[in-house]
N, C-alpha and C positions, 0 to 999 in steps of 0.2 A: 438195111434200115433197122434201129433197132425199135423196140415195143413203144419207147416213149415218142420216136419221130411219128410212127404210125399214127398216133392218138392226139398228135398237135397240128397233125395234115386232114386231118381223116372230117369229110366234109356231115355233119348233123343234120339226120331226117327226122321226120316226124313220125316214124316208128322204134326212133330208138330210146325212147321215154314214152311213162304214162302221159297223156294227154287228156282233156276232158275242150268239149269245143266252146266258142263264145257265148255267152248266155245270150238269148232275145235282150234284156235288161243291158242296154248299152249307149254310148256317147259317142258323137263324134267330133273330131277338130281336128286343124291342117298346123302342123309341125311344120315350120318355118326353120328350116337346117340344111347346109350341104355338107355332101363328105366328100372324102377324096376318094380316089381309087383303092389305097391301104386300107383307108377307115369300111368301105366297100366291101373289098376282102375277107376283113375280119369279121363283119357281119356275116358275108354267106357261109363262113366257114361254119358259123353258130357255137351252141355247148351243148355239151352232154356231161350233166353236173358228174363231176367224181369225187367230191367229200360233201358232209352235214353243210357245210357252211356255205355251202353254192346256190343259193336259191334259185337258181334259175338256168331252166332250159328254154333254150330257142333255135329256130332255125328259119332256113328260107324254100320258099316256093316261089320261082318264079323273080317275080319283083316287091313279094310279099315277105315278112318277118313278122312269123308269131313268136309272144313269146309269153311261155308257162310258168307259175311258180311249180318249183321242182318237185317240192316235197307234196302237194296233192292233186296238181297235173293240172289246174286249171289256167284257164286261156286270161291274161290279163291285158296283154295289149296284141294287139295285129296292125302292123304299119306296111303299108302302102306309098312305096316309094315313088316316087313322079320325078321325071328330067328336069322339071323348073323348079326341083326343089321344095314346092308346095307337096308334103305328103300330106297323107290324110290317112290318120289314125283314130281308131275305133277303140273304146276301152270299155273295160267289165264294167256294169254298175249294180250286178248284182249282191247285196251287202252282208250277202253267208259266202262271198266269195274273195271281196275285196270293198274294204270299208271306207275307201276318200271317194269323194262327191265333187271335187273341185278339179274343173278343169286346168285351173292353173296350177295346183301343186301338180296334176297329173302329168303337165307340160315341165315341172323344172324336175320332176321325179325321173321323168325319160330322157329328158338330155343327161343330166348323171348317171345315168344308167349306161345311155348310151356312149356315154366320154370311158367309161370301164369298158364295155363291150368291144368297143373298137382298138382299143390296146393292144399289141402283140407284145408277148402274151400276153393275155387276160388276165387277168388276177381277180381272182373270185374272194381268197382272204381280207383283201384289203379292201374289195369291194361290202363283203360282210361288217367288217367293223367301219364305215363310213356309214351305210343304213343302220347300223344298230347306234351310231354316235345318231345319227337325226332323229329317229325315233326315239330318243331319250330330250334332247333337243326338246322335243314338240309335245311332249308328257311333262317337260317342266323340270326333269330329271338331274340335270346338271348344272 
């Protein structure tokens, strides 16, 4: 197997990145989404960011999916998968950590998120310049 299979099988714990844990300052709401098995997969597998552009590490506990921004380890979502689909997810509100207050951007922010994440491969580039097109988007920028 060569270095690159290793590293596209190779399953993401939570000590292989800095990590910092959920603030007390936090929200909660149930994510109305089912995945398949694939989509399943590619979650537990998680990331362990390997360029600038990769904002994000995540992994799995369990039936749990945290997941950090990369570059300063903090905990932004923790999803709580459920058999009936009803998960229930918890997000940062604290606003030296992470600055949307709206349930509802939080909700279409993580299904595109999540629609990358579940990808084989993932693709983190093209994930990077999709949030950098929205956040120019929502500054007025374009």
């Amino acid at each position: 197997m060569t270095e690159d299979n290793k590293n596209k099988t190779r399953i993401a714990r939570r000590g292989d990145w800095k990590t910092k844990p959920m603030p007390e300052q936090r929200e909660s709401f149930v994510l109305y989404r089912s995945f398949t098995d694939r989509e399943m997969f590619a979650l537990r597998l998680g990331n362990v960011p390997q360029a600038m552009e990769d904002k994000w590490f995540w992994y799995m506990e369990g039936s749990t999916l945290w997941a950090h921004r990369s570059w300063t380890g903090h905990c932004i979502y923790r999803i709580d998968f459920k058999d009936d689909n009803n998960h229930i997810v918890k997000v940062n509100r604290d606003p030296e950590q992470y600055r949307c207050t709206s349930i509802q951007e939080d909700i279409d922010s993580l299904n595109r998120l999540l629609d990358w994440w579940t990808q084989t491969p993932y693709d983190h580039y093209n994930e990077w310049l999709s949030e950098t097109q929205d956040a120019l988007d929502k500054a007025g920028k374009v």
